[in-house]
C-alpha positions as CSV (number, residue, x, y, z in Angstrom):
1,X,-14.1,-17.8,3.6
2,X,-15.9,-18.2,6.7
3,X,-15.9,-14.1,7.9
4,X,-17.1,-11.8,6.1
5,X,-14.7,-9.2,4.2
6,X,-15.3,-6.4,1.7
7,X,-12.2,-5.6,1.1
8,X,-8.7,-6.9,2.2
9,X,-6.1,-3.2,1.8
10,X,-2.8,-3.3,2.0
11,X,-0.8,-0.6,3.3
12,X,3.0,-0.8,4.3
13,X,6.0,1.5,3.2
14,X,7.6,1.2,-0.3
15,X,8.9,-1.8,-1.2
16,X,6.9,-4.3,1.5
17,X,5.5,-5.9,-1.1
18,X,1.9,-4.5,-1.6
19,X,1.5,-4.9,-5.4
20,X,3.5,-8.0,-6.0
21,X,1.4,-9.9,-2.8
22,X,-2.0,-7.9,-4.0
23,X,-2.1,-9.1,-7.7
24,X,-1.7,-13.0,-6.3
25,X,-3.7,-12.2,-3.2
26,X,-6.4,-11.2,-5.3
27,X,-5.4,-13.7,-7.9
28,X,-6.0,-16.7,-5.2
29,X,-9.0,-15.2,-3.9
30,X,-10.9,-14.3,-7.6
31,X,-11.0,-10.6,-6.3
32,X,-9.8,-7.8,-8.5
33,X,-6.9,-6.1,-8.0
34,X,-6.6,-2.2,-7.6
35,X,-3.2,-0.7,-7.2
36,X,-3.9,3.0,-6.1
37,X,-1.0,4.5,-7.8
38,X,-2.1,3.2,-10.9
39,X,-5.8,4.9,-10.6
40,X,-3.5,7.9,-9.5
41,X,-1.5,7.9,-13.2
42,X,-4.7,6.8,-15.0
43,X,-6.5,9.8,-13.2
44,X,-4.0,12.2,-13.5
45,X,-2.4,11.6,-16.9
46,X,1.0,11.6,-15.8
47,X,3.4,9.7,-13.7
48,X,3.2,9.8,-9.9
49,X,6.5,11.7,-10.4
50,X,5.4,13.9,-12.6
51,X,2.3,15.0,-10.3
52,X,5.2,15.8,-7.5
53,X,7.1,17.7,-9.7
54,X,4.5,19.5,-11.9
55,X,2.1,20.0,-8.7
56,X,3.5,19.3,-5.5
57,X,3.1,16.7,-3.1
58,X,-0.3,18.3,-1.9
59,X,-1.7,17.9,-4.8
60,X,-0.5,14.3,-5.0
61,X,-2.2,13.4,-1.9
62,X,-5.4,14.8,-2.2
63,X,-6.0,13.1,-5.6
64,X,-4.5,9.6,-3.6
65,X,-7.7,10.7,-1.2
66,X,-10.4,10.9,-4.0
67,X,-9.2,7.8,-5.6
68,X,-8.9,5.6,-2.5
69,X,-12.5,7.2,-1.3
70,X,-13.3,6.0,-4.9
71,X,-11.9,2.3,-4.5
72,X,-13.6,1.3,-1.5
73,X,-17.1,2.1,-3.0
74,X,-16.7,-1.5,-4.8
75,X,-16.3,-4.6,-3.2
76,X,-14.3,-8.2,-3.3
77,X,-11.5,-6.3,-4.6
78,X,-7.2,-6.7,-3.2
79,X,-6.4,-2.9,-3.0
80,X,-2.7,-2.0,-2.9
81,X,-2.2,1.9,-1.5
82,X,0.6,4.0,-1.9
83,X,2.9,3.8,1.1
84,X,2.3,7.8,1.7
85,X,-1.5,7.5,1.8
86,X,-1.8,6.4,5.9
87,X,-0.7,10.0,6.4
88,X,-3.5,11.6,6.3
89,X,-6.7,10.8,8.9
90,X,-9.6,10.4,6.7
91,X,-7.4,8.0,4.3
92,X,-6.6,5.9,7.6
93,X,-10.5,6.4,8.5
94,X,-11.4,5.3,5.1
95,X,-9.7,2.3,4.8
96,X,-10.4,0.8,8.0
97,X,-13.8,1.3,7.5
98,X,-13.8,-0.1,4.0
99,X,-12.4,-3.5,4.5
100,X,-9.5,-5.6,6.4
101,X,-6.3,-3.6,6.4
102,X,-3.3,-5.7,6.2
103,X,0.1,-3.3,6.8
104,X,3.4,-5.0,5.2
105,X,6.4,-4.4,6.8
106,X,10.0,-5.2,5.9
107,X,13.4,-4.1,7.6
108,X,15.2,-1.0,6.4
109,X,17.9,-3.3,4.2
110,X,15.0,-5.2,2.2
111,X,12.9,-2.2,1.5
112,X,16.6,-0.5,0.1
113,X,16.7,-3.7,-2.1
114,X,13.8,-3.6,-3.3
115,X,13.6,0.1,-4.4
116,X,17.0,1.0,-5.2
117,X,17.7,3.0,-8.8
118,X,13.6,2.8,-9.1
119,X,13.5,6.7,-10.6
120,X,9.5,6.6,-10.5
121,X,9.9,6.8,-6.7
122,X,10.0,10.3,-6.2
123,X,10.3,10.2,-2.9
124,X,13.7,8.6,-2.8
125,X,15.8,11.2,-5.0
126,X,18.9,11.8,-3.6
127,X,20.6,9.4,-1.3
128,X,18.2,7.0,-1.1
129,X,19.5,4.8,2.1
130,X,19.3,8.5,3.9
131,X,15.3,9.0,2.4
132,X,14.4,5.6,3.7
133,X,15.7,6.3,7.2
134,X,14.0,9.5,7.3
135,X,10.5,8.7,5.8
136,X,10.2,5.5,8.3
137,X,11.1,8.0,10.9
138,X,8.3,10.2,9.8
139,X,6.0,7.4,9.2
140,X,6.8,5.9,12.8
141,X,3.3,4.8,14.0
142,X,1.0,5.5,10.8
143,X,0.8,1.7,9.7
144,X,-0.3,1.3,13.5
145,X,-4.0,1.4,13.0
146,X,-3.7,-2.1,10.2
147,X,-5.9,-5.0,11.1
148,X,-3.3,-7.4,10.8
149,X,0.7,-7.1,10.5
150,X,2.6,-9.1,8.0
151,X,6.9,-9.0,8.1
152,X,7.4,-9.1,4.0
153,X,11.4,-9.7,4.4
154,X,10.7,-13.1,6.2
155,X,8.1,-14.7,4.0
156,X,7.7,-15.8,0.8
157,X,5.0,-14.1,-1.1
158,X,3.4,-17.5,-1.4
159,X,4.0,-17.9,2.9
160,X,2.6,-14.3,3.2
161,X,-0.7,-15.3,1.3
162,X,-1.0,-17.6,3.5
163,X,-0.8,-15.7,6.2
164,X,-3.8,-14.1,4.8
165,X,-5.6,-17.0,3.8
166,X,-5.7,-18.4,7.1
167,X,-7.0,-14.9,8.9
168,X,-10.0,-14.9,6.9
169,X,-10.6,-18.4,8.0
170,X,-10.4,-17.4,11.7
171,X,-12.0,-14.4,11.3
């Protein structure tokens, strides 16, 4: 790798792709992986669903906070976020300053897909075509601040890695 990167973050709504390319990311690179939500459960003890429902979204996001302020204290590592966690400033302030941010990005049909009849999103209860609609509508902008932008629907994982790959190489 010929610049130098701490980190490489990946941010992107649900369903871009951001554990699935992480793990190999990180795999290719011989980083460690660190999906968020995981830290989140492990933290917690519960599900991510369970933290919504037992303590409110509020909650939820402040622990996403300590957890990503806790990530990004280590280094060489491929850190999938949740897709909620660009909404607050210091998470956004955070992660750009602790590594490359790389936001995935799909179309509305390929992020419905990919998430459909998934109960441990609890974001998408209800109709979830409707929910998707709405939360990129909320979301409009928030991914703005990545490094680098990568379309998730019209790559392979393998071509998106790539895509990666060869930005580090530029620098």
């Amino acid at each position: 790798m010929s610049v130098f990167v701490n980190n490489i973050i990946l941010i992107g709504f649900m369903g871009t792709g951001k554990t699935t390319l992480g793990r190999l990311l990180a795999e290719r690179l011989q980083w460690s992986f660190v999906d968020c939500d995981e830290r989140i459960v492990d933290r917690a003890g519960m599900s991510i669903a369970d933290v919504f429902t037992k303590q409110g979204e509020d909650a939820f996001r402040a622990l996403e906070s300590e957890v990503i302020d806790d990530v990004l204290r280590s280094t060489q590592q491929v850190v999938s976020t949740g897709g909620g966690s660009v909404l607050r400033a210091a998470n956004r302030q955070r992660m750009k300053q602790g590594g490359l941010v790389i936001a995935l990005t799909a179309d509305k049909a390929t992020i419905l897909r990919r998430v459909q009849g998934d109960a441990a999103r609890p974001l998408l209860q209800g109709d979830a075509e409707t929910r998707i609609e709405q939360l990129l509508e909320e979301r409009k902008g928030a991914y703005d601040f990545a490094h680098l932008f990568i379309d998730t629907a019209q790559l392979t994982v393998d071509q998106a890695i790539e895509r990666v790959v060869r930005s580090l190489d530029k620098g």
